[in-house]
LOBA-700388 format. One record per residue (C-alpha): x, z, y; residue in three letters. Coordinates in Angstrom, 2 decimals, decimal comma. Example, Ala and Ser with C-alpha at 12.3 -4.5 7.8 and 13.67 -1.06 7.14 Angstrom:
% LOBA-700388
<loro <12,30 7,80 -4,50> Ala> <loro <13,67 7,14 -1,06> Ser> 
This chain:
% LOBA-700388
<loro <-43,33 -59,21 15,10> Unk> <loro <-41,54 -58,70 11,86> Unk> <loro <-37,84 -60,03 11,44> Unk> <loro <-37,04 -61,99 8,88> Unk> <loro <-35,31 -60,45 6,15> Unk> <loro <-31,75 -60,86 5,95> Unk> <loro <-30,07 -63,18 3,54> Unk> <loro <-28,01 -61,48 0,73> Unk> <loro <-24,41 -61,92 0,67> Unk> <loro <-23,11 -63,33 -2,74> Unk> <loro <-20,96 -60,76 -4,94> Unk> <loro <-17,62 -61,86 -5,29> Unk> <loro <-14,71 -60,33 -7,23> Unk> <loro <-11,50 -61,17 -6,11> Unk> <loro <-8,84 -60,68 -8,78> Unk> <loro <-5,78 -60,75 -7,15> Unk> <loro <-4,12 -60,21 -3,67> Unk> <loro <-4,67 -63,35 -0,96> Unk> <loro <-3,93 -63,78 2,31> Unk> <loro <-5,12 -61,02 4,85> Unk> <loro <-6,74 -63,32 7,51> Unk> <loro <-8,83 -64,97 3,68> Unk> <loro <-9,59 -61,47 2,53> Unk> <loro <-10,99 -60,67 6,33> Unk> <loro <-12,84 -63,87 6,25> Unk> <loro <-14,26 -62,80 2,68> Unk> <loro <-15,19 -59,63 3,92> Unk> <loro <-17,53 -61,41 6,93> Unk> <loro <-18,92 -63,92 4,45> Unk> <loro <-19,67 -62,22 1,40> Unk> <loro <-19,99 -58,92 -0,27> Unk> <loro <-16,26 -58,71 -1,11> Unk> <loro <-14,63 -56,45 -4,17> Unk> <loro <-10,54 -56,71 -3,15> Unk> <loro <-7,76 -56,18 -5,32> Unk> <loro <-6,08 -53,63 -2,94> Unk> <loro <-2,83 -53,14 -5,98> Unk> <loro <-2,06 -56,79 -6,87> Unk> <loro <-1,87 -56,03 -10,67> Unk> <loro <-3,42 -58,51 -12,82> Unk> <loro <-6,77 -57,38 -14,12> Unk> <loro <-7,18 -56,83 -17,83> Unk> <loro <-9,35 -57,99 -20,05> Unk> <loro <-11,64 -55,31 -19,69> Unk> <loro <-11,51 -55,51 -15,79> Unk> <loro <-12,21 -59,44 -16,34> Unk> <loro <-15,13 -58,29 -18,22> Unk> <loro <-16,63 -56,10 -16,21> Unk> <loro <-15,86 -58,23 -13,26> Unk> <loro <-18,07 -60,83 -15,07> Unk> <loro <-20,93 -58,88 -15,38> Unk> <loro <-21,94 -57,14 -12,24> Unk> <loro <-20,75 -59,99 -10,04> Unk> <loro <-22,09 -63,56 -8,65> Unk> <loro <-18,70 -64,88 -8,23> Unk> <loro <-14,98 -64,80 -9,59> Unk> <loro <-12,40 -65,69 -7,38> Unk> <loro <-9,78 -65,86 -10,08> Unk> <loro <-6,21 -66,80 -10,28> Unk> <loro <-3,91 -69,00 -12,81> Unk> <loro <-2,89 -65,00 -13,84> Unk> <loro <-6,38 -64,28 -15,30> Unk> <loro <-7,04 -65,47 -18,65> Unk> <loro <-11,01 -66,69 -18,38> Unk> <loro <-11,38 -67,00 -22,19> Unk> <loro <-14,67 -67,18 -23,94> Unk> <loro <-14,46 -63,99 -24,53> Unk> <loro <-14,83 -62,65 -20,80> Unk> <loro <-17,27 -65,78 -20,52> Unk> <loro <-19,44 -64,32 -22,36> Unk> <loro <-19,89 -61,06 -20,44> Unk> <loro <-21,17 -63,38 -17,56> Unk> <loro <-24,08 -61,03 -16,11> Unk> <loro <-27,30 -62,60 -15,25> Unk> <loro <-26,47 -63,71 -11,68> Unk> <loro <-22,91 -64,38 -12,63> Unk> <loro <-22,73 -68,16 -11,65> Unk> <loro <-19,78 -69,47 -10,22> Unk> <loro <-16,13 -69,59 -11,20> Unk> <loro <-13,68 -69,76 -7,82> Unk> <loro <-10,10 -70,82 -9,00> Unk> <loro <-7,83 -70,27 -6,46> Unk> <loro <-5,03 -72,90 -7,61> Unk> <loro <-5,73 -76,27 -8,55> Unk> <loro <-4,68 -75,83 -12,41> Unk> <loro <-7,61 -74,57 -14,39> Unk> <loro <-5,75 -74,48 -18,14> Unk> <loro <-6,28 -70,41 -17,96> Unk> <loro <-10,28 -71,29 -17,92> Unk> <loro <-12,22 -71,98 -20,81> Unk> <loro <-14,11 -74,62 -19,48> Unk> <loro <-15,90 -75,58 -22,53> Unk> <loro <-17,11 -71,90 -22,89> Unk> <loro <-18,21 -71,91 -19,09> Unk> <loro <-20,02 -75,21 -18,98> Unk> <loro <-21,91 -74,05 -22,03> Unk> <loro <-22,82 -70,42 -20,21> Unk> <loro <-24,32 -72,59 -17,49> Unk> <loro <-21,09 -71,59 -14,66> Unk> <loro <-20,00 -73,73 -12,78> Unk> <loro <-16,09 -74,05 -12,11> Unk> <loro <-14,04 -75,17 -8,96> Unk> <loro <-10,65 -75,23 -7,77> Unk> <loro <-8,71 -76,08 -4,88> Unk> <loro <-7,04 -79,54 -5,23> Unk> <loro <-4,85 -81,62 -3,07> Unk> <loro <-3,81 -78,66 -0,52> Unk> <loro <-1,14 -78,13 -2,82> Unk> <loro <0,60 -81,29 -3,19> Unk> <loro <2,82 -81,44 -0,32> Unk> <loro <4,95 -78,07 -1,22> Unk> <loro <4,95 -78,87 -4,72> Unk> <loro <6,79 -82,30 -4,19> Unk> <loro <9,27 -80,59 -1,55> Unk> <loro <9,66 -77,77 -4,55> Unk> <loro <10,18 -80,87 -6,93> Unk> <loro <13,28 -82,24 -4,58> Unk> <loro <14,66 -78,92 -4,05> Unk> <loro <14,63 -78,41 -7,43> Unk> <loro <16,88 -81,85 -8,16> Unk> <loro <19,15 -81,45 -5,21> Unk> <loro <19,92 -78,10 -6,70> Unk> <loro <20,67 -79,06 -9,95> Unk> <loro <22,19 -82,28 -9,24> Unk> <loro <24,61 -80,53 -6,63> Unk> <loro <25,02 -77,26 -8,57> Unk> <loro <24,10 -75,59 -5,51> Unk> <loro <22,78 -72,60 -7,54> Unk> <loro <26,17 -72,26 -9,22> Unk> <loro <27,82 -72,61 -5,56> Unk> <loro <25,71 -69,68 -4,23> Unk> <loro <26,64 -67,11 -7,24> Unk> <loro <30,50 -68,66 -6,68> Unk> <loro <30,34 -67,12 -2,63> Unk> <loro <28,16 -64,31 -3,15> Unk> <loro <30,56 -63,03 -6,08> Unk> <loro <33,52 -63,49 -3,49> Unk> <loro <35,52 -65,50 -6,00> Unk> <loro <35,27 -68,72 -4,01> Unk> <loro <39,34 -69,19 -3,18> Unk> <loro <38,30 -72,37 -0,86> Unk> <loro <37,93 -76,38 -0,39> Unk> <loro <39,42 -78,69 -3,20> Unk> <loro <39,18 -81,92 -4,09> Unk> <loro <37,53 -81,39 -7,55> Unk> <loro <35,38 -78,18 -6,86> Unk> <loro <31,91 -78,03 -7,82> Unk> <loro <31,79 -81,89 -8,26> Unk> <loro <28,22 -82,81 -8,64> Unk> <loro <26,33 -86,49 -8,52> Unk> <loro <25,24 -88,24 -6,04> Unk> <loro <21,04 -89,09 -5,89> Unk> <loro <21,35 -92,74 -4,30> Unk> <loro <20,93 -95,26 -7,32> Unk> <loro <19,58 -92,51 -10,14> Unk> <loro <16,55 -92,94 -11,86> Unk> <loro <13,59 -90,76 -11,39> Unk> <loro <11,08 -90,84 -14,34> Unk> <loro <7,62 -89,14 -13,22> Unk> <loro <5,71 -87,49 -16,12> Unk> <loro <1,96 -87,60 -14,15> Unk> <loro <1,31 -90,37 -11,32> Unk> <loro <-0,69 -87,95 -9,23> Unk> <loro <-0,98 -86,57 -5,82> Unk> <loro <1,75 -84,81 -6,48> Unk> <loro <3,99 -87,55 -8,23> Unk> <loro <3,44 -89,92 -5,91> Unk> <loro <4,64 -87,03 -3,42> Unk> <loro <7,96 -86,54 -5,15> Unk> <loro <8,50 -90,09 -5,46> Unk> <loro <7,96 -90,83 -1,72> Unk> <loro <10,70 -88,05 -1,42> Unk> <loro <12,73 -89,44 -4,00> Unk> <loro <13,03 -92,62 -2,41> Unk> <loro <14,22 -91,73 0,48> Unk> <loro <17,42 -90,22 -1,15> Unk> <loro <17,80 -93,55 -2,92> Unk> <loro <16,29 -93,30 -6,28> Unk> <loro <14,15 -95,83 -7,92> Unk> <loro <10,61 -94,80 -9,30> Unk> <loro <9,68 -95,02 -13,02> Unk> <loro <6,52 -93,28 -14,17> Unk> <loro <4,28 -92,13 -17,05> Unk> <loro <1,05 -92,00 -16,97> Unk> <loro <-3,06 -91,65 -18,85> Unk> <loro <-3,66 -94,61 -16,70> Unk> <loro <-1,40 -96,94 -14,81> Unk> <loro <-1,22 -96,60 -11,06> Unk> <loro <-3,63 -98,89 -8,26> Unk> <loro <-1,68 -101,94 -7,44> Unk> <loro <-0,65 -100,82 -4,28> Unk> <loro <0,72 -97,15 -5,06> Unk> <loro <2,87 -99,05 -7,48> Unk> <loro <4,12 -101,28 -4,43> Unk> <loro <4,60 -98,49 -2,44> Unk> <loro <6,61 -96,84 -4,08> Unk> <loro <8,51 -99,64 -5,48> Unk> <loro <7,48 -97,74 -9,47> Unk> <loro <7,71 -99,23 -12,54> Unk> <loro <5,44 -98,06 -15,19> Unk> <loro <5,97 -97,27 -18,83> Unk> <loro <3,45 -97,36 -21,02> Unk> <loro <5,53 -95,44 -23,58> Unk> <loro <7,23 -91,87 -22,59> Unk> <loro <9,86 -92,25 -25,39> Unk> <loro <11,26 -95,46 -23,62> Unk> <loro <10,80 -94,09 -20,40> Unk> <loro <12,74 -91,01 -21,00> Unk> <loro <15,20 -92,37 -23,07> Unk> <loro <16,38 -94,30 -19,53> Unk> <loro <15,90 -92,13 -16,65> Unk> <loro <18,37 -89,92 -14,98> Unk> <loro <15,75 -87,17 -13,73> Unk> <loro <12,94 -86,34 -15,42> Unk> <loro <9,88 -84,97 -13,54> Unk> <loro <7,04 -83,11 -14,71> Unk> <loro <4,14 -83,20 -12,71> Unk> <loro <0,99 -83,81 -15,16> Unk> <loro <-1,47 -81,29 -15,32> Unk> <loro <-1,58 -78,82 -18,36> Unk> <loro <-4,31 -80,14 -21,08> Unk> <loro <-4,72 -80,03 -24,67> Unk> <loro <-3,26 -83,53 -24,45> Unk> <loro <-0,41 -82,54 -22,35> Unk> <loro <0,86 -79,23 -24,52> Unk> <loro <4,19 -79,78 -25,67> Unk> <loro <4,53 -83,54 -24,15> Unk> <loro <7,94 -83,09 -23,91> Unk> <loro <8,41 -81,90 -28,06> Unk> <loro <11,63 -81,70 -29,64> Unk> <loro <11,20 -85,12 -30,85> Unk> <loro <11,23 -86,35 -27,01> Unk> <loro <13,69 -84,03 -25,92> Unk> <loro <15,84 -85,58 -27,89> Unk> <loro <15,23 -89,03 -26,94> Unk> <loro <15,64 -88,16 -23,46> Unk> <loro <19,10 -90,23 -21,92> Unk> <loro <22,44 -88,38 -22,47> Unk> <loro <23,00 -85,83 -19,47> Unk> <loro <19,51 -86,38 -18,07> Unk> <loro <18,09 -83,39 -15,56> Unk> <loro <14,68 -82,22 -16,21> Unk> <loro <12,22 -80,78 -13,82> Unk> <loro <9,19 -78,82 -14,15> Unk> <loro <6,93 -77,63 -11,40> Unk> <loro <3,66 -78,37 -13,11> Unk> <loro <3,21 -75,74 -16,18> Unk> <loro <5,27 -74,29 -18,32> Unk> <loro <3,93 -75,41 -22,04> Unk> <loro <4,06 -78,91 -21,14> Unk> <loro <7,41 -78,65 -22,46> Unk> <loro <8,52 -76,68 -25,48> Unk> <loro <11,00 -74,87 -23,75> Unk> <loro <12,81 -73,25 -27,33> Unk> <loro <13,31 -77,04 -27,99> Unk> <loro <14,63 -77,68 -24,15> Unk> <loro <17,00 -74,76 -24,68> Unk> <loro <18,39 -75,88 -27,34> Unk> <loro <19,40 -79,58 -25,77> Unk> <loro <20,53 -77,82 -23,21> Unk> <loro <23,26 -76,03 -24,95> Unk> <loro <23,82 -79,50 -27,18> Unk> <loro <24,67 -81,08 -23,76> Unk> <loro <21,62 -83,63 -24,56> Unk> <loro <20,40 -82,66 -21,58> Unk> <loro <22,67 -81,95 -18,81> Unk> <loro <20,35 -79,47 -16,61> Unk> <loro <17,01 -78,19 -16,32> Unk> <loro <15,25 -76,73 -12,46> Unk> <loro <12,19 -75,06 -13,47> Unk> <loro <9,51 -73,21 -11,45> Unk> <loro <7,08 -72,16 -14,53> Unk> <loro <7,80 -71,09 -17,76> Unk> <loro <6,18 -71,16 -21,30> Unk> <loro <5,78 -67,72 -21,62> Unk> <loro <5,83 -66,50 -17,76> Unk> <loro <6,29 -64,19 -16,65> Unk> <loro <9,08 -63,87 -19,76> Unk> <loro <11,84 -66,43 -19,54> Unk> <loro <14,03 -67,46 -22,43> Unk> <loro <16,83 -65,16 -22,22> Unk> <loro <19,35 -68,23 -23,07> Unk> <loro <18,16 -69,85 -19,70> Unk> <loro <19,11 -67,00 -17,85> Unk> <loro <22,76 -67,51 -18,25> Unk> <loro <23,17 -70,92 -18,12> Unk> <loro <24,91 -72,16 -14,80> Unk> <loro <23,52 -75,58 -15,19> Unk> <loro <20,13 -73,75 -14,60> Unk> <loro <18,17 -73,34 -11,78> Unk> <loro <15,24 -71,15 -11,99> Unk> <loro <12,84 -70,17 -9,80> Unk> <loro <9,61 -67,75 -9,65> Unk> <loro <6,21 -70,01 -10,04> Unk> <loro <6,58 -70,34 -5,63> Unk> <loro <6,28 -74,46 -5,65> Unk> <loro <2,63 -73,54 -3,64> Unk> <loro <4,28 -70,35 -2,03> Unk> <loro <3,89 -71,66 1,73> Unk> <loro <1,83 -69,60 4,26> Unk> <loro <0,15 -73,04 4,77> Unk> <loro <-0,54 -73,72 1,65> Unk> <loro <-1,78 -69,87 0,42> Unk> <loro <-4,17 -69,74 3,42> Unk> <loro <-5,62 -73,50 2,44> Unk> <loro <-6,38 -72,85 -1,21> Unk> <loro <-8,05 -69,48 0,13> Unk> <loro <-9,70 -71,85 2,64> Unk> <loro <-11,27 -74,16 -0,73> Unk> <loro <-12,13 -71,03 -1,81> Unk> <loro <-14,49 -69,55 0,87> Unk> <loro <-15,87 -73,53 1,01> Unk> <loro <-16,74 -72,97 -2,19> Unk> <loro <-18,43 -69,96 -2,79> Unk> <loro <-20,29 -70,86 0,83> Unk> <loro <-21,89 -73,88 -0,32> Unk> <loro <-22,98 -72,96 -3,92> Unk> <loro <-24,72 -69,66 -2,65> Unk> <loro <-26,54 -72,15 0,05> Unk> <loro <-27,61 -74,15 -2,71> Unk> <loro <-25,34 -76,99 -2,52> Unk> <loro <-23,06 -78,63 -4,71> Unk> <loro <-19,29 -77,10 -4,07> Unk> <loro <-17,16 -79,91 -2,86> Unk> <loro <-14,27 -78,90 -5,22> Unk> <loro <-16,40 -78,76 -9,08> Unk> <loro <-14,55 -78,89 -11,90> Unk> <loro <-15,91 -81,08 -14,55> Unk> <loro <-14,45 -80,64 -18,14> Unk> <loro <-13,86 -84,82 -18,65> Unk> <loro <-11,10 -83,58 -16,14> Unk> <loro <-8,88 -82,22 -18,45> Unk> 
């Protein structure tokens, strides 16, 4: 009796590094093109990539432009972000090849909120200007008035984005005593707002003109590039801290530097940058600074999830279905 002929295995390109046990799991599942060197993939790569394979597994590193769209080969179909922010995508250009797009929401939102506190306690505390006091062995010992920061019970905390993630930081934020303002495309359910104890502002420019820390947490759209202008920036309360795990370009960072050095704002902790992997070299020297390297998701945990989303994804579409996690360009 004849056996049935074996189903083929989708063609996936994966663009960067990911987590051994997801790149073994890859390897079982699908016909698997790893990225043994880590380096981003140029354009060129990108192309090519695009036209011999079924599936990208790409990363917020690879810039999916039109361009590389259209070298989509004729059983190029799906689109596998692995990261929740899909700003690097052309989504436009791929809903008009006929791709489909997906990412890998909500695993994420935990470690970016705890990379959101960190990031105030830091700042607030000047516990990055603490560290480079000990480690450069000019620490002399305790006094009264060393290192003085401000204490987090009673400061306001303005959210820029009332999502999963927001409403993560401000659970956190509570619990050290701050009271919840937020901005927001659309206000809050009822009941998140009780929570959490939040007021909403329908205006950013009051909002930040009030709060003592300012969060960003919205995702990066056309709508959200440069929400926090100059203009803002310069609204923003006397002394305020500003915080930025989401994307860099949601704030125009040559504009933050600047109030910065004014003293209009009195800090900045920042985990993405305008231009990353290039920082502004003015931020790099200022002690009321703390910056770190694009890690808010950079949890074991977290890595292996998003790879998880992945694999779901990619599984279902080449079984016909509908991937659970589709991107839809009315998302951004």
């Amino acid at each position: 009796m004849p056996q049935p002929t074996p189903k083929s295995r989708p063609k996936v390109v994966v663009t960067r590094r990911l987590p051994d046990s997801i790149e073994t799991r890859m390897m079982e599942l699908f016909d698997a093109d790893l990225n043994d060197i880590d380096d981003a993939l140029t354009k060129d790569a990108l192309k090519a990539a695009m036209a011999e394979a079924d599936v990208l597994a790409c990363t917020v590193t690879d810039r999916i432009d039109a361009e590389v769209i259209r070298a989509a080969g004729p059983n190029m179909k799906l689109i596998a972000n692995y990261g929740a922010g899909v700003d690097h995508i052309d989504l436009e250009a791929a809903h008009a090849k006929g791709l489909t797009v997906t990412n890998t929401p909500g695993v994420l939102t935990e470690d970016t909120a705890d990379m959101a506190m960190a990031l105030i306690l830091a700042v607030i505390r000047r516990i990055g200007e603490g560290q480079r006091l000990v480690r450069a062995n000019n620490w002399d010992g305790w006094r009264p008035t060393g290192l003085m920061g401000a204490s987090l019970r009673g400061k306001r905390l303005g959210i820029v984005g009332m999502g999963r993630i927001g409403a993560a930081l401000a659970r956190r934020a509570r619990a050290f005593g701050m009271t919840i303002h937020y901005h927001n495309r659309r206000r809050a359910h009822g009941e998140i707002e009780q929570e959490l104890e939040a007021t909403y502002w329908d205006s950013l420019n009051q909002m930040v003109a009030r709060m003592d820390v300012i969060s960003v947490n919205c995702p990066r759209t056309p709508g959200t590039y440069h929400l926090l202008n100059a203009p803002r920036l310069n609204m923003v309360k006397q002394g305020a801290v500003i915080i930025n795990t989401s994307r860099g370009d949601v704030i125009d960072e040559a504009a933050m530097v600047r109030a910065l050095t004014s003293g209009r704002i009195g800090g900045a902790g920042l985990d993405v940058y305008e231009h990353e992997p290039v920082v502004t070299p003015k931020l790099l020297k200022m002690e009321n600074v703390v910056l770190t390297p694009h890690i808010a998701s950079a949890t074991v945990e977290a890595r292996i999830a998003m790879g998880e989303k992945v694999i779901a994804s990619i599984q279902a579409f080449s079984d016909g279905h509908a991937p659970p996690d589709r991107v839809l360009k009315s998302m951004f």
